[in-house]
C-alpha positions in Angstrom: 0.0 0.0 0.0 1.2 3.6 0.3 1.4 3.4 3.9 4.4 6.0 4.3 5.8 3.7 7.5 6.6 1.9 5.0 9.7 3.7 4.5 10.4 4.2 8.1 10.8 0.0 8.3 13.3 -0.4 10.8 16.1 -2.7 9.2 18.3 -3.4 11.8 15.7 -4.7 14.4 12.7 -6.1 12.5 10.3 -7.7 15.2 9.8 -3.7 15.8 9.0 -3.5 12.1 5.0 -2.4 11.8 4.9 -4.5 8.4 4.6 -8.3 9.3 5.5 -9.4 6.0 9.1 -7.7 6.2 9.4 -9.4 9.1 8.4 -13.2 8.1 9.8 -12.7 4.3 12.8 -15.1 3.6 12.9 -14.4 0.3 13.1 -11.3 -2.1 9.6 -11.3 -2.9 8.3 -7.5 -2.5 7.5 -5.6 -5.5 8.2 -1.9 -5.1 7.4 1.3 -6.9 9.0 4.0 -6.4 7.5 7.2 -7.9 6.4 5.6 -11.0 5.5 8.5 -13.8 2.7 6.5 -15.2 0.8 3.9 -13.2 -1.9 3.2 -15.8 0.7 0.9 -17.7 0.8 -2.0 -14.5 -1.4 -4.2 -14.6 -4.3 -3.4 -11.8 -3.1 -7.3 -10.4 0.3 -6.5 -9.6 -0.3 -2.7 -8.1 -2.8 -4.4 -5.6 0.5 -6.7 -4.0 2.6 -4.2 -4.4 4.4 -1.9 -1.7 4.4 2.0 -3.5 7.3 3.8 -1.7 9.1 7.5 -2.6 12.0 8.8 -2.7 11.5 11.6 -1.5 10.7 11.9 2.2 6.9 12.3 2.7 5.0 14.8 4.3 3.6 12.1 6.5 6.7 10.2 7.3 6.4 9.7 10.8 10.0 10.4 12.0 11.6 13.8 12.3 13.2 14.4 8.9 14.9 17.4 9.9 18.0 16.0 10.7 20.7 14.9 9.2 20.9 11.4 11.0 17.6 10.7 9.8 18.0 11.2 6.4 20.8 8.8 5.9 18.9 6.4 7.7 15.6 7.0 5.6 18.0 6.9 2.2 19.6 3.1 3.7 16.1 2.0 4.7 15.0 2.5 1.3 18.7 0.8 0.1 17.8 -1.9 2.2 14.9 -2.9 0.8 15.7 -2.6 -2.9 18.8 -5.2 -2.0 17.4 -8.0 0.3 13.4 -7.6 0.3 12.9 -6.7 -3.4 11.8 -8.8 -6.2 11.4 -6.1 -8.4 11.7 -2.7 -8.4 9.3 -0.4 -10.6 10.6 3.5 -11.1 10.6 6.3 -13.2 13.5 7.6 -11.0 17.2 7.3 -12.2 18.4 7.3 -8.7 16.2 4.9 -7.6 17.2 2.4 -10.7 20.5 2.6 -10.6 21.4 1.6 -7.0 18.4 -1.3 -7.1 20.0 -2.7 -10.5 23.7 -2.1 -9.0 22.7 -4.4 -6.0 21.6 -7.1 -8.6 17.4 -6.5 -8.4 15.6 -6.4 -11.6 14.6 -2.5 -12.4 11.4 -1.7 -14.6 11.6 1.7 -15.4 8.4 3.1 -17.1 8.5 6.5 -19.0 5.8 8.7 -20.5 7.1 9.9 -24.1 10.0 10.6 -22.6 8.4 12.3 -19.4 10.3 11.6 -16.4 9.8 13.2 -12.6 12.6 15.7 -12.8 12.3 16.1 -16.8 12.0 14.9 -20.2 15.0 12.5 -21.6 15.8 14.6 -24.1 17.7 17.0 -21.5 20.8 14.6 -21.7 21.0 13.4 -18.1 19.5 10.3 -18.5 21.4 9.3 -21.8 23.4 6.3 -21.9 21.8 5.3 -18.2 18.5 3.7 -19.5 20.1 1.0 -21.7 20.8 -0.8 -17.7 17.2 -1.1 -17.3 13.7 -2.7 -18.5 12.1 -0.5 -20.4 8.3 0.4 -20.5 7.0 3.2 -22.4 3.7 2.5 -24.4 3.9 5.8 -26.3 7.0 5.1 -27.6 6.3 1.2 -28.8 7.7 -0.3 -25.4 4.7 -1.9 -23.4 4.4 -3.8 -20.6 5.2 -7.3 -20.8 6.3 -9.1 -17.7 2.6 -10.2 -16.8 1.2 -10.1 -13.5 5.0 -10.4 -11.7 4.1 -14.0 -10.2 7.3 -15.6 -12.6 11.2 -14.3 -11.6 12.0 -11.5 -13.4 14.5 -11.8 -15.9 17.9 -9.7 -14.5 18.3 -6.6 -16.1 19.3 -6.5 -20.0 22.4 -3.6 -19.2 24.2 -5.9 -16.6 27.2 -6.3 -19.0 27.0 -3.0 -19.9 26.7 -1.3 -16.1 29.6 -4.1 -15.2 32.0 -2.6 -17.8 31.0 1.1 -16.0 32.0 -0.4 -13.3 35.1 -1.9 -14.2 36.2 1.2 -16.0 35.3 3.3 -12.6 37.6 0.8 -10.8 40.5 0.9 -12.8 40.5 4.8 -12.4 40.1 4.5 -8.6 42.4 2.0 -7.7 45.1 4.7 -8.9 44.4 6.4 -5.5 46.2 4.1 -2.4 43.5 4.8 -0.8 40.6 3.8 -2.1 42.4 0.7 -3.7 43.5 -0.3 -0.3 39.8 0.2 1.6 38.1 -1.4 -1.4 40.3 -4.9 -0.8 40.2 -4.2 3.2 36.4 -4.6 2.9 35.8 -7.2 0.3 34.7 -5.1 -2.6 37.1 -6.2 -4.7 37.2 -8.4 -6.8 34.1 -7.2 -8.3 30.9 -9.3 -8.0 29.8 -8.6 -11.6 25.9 -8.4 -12.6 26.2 -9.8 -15.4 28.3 -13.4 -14.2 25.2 -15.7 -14.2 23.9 -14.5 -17.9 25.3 -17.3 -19.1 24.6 -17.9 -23.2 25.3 -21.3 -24.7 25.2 -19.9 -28.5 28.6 -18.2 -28.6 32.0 -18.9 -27.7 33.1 -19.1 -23.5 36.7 -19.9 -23.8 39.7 -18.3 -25.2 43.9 -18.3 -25.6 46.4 -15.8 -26.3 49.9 -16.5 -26.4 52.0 -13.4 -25.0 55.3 -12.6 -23.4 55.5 -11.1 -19.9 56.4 -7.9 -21.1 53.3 -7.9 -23.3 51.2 -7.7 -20.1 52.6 -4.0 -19.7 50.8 -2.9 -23.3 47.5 -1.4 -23.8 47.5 -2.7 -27.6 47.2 -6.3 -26.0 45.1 -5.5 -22.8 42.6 -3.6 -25.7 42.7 -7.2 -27.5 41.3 -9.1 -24.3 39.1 -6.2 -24.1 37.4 -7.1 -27.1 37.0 -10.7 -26.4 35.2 -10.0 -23.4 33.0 -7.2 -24.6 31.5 -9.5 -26.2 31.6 -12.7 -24.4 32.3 -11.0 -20.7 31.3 -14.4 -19.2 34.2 -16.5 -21.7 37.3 -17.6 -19.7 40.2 -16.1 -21.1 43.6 -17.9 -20.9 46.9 -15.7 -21.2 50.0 -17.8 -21.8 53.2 -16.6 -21.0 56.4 -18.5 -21.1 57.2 -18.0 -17.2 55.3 -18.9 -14.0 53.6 -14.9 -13.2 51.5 -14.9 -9.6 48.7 -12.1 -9.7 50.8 -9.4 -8.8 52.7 -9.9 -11.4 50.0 -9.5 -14.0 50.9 -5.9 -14.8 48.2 -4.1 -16.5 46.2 -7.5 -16.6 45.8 -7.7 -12.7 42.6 -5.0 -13.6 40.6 -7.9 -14.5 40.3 -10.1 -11.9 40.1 -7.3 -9.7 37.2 -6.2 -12.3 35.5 -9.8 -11.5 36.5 -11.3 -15.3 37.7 -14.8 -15.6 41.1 -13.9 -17.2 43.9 -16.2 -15.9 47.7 -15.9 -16.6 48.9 -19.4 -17.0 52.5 -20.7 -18.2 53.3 -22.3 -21.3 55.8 -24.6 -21.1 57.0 -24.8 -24.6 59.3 -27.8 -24.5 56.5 -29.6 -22.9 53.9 -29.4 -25.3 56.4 -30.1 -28.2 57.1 -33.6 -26.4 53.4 -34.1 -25.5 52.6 -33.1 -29.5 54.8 -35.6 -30.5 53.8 -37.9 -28.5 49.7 -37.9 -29.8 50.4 -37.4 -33.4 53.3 -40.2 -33.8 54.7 -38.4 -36.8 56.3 -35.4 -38.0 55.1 -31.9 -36.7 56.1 -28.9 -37.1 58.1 -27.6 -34.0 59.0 -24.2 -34.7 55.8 -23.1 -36.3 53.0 -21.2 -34.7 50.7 -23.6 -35.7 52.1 -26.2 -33.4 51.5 -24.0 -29.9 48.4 -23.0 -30.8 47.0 -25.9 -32.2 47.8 -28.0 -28.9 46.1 -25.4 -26.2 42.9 -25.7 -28.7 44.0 -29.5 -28.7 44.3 -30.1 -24.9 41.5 -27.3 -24.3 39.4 -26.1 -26.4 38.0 -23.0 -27.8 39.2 -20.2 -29.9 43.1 -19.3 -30.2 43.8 -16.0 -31.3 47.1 -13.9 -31.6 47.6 -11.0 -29.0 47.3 -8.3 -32.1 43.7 -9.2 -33.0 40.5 -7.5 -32.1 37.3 -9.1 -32.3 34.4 -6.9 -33.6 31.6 -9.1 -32.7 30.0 -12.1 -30.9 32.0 -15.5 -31.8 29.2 -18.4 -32.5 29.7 -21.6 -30.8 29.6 -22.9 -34.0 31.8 -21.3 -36.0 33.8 -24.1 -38.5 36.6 -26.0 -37.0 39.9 -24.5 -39.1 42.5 -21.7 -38.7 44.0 -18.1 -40.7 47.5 -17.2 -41.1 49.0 -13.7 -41.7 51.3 -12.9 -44.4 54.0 -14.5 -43.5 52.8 -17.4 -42.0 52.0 -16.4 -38.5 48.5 -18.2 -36.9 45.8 -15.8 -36.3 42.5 -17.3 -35.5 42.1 -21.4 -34.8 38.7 -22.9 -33.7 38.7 -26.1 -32.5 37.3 -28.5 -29.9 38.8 -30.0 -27.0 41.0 -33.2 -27.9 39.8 -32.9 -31.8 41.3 -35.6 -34.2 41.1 -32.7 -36.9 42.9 -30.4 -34.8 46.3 -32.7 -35.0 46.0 -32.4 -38.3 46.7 -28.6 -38.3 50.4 -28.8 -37.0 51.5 -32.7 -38.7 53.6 -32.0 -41.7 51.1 -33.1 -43.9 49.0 -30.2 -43.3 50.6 -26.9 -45.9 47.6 -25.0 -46.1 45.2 -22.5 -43.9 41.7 -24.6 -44.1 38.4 -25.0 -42.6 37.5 -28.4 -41.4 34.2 -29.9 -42.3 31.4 -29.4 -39.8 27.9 -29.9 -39.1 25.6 -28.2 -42.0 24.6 -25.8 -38.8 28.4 -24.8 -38.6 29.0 -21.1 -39.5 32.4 -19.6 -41.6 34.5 -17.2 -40.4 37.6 -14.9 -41.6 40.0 -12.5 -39.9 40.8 -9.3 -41.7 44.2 -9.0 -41.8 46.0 -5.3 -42.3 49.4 -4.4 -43.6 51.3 -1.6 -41.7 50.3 0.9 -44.7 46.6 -0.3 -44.1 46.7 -0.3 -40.1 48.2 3.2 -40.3 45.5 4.6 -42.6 42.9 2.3 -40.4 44.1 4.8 -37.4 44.6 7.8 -39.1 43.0 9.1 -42.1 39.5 9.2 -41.3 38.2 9.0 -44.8 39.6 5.6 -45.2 37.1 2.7 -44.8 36.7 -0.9 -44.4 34.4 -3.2 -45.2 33.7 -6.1 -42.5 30.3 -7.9 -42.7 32.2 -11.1 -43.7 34.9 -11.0 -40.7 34.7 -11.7 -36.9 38.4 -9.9 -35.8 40.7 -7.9 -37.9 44.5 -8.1 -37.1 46.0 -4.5 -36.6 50.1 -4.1 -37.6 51.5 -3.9 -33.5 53.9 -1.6 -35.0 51.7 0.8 -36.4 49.9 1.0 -33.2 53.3 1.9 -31.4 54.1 4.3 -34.3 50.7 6.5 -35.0 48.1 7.5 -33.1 44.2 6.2 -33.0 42.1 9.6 -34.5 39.0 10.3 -33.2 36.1 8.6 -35.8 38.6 6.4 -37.8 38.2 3.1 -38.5 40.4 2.0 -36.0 38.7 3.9 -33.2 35.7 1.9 -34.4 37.0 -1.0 -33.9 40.0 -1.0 -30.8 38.4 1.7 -28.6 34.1 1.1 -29.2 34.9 -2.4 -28.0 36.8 -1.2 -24.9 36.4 -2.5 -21.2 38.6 0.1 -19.4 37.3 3.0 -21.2 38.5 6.0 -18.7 42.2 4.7 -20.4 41.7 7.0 -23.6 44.2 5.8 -26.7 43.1 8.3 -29.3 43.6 11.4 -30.3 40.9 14.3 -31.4 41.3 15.8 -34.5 39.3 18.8 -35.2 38.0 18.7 -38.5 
């Protein structure tokens, strides 16, 4: 109801609480509006068991709101029960969505054409925030449809999106000794992402790079795992470098577990997996060829291989054809491949010469990488009437010297497709150029 003790619940002693079902609920089962622009659009069912709250204090409220002491404690009651009492919440408030969908509770935010409580949309301060949320606007071709509320509600459609805000807002605060050290003293870090049970069968979870430990100091390869997880935030991404590296050791690449990604920094033990190559195929190989490393961690693992100076521009299927891509002058790019694949030998015996795709299922989907020279990277970061066509490809392989040599401008090609794919976007690698 719109009883305003509801507000005043008392969340630190609850058998003084007035609302019995606080007190007996177990589970997150409350629905809760809060200030709700347009009530007409919820169905009359689910406004009769739900609890209508505000966010601003009430002229009723029955505490003294004067003080400073009870504000705070009016703002965490309200905290409170987004986070442990809340099935869903229902707003048209930004700061009433944004702290209910950080602490992990569905958020249905309902607009009128635009029309919120402290303005329309189109002032800018909303922009960019809504995409977190549920969306229900019936003017604008968004109606209700989560029924009456009896069913979970599905978690919020921007938890990737708020999780990379959030990684991005970390990186920049861990700078300060300070806040890094009170974030780990309390538990915050690493990050408990929204997004880490969104699980999605159809594309690819699981990935390798092969770098060197100095490698883990460069933005141009940090930006390449970046991509990976943009779009598959949930893959598990496996860094091999040829020593043992403990977590402080990671460099730059520390940020993601700290961020709440699984990126792990394992060793590759070269020698090794030349003897344990030998050793399966029973035949020649071909030990100093790139083909041979990567082929075995997609052998003994799984997944998708791809070199540290490629950046994927959109989702991988999880069934994308078995095969690999070479560079120019014979380096691997891209291999796809199942874990402990007969077909997969085949790509580092001596008997294979040529880049190929394996034959798969008739659902099985092709795949290319783009692959620029240095002349073509540097015009891909610099000369912003230069264009590229990539409908048929699913990474594009960027000349690392290039990178090192010439900026990224503003609205290139390249920013397209290194910095719009970016986790850690408060680390800015391009350049504005006034037109």
């Amino acid at each position: 109801g719109t009883n305003p003790s509801h507000n005043a619940m008392t969340i630190r002693e609850p058998q003084r609480n007035t609302t019995d079902r606080i007190v007996l609920a177990h589970e997150k089962d409350l629905i809760l509006i809060v200030d709700a622009v347009d009530t007409s659009v919820i169905p009359q069912e689910v406004k009769d068991k739900a609890r209508f709250l505000y966010a601003d204090i009430p002229a009723a409220y029955p505490y003294d709101a004067r003080s400073w002491d009870e504000k705070m404690r009016y703002c965490y009651r309200l905290i409170s029960q987004y986070k442990n009492y809340a099935k869903v919440v229902i707003t048209s408030r930004i700061h009433v969505g944004l702290p209910a969908a950080a602490l992990g509770t569905p958020v249905i935010f309902i607009s009128k054409n635009g029309w919120l409580p402290g303005g329309h949309e189109r002032t800018g301060r909303v922009a960019g925030l809504l995409d977190v949320f549920h969306r229900v606007d019936e003017v604008r071709g968004l109606p209700w449809t989560f029924g009456n509320l009896e069913d979970p509600v599905p978690p919020n459609p921007g938890n990737h999106y708020a999780d990379r805000f959030r990684a991005s807002f970390w990186n920049r605060l861990k700078r300060n000794e300070y806040y890094a050290d009170a974030a780990k003293l309390f538990g915050r870090i690493p990050l408990q992402r929204l997004g880490a049970g969104m699980h999605r069968s159809e594309i690819q979870n699981k990935f390798h790079f092969i770098m060197q430990p100095s490698d883990l100091l460069h933005w141009q390869q940090r930006r390449a795992v970046e991509s990976i997880l943009f779009h598959h935030p949930n893959a598990k991404v496996y860094v091999h470098v040829d020593i043992d590296l403990g977590p402080l050791d990671w460099g730059d690449f520390g940020v993601f577990m700290e961020s709440g990604y699984d990126v792990q920094v394992l060793r590759l033990n070269r020698n090794e997996l030349i003897k344990e190559a030998r050793h399966i195929v029973r035949g020649r190989i071909h030990e100093n060829d790139s083909t041979l490393l990567a082929g075995m961690l997609v052998y003994k693992h799984g997944g998708v291989f791809l070199a540290k100076n490629i950046y994927a521009i959109r989702e991988l299927s999880a069934f994308l054809n078995a095969g690999y891509t070479k560079d120019t002058v014979g380096n691997i790019t891209m291999m796809v491949g199942e874990q402990s694949s007969v077909e997969v030998l085949k790509y580092f015996s001596t008997d294979d010469k040529e880049p190929r795709s394996a034959p798969r299922p008739s659902s099985s989907i092709a795949w290319e990488v783009k692959v620029l020279s240095k002349s073509e990277s540097r015009s891909c970061q610099v000369d912003l009437a230069w264009d590229l066509e990539l409908t048929d490809f699913v990474a594009v392989s960027i000349d690392p010297q290039s990178l090192v040599e010439n900026d990224i401008f503003y609205e290139s090609r390249c920013y397209d497709i290194i910095e719009k794919h970016c986790i850690y976007c408060d680390d800015l690698h391009w350049e504005y150029v006034p037109l």
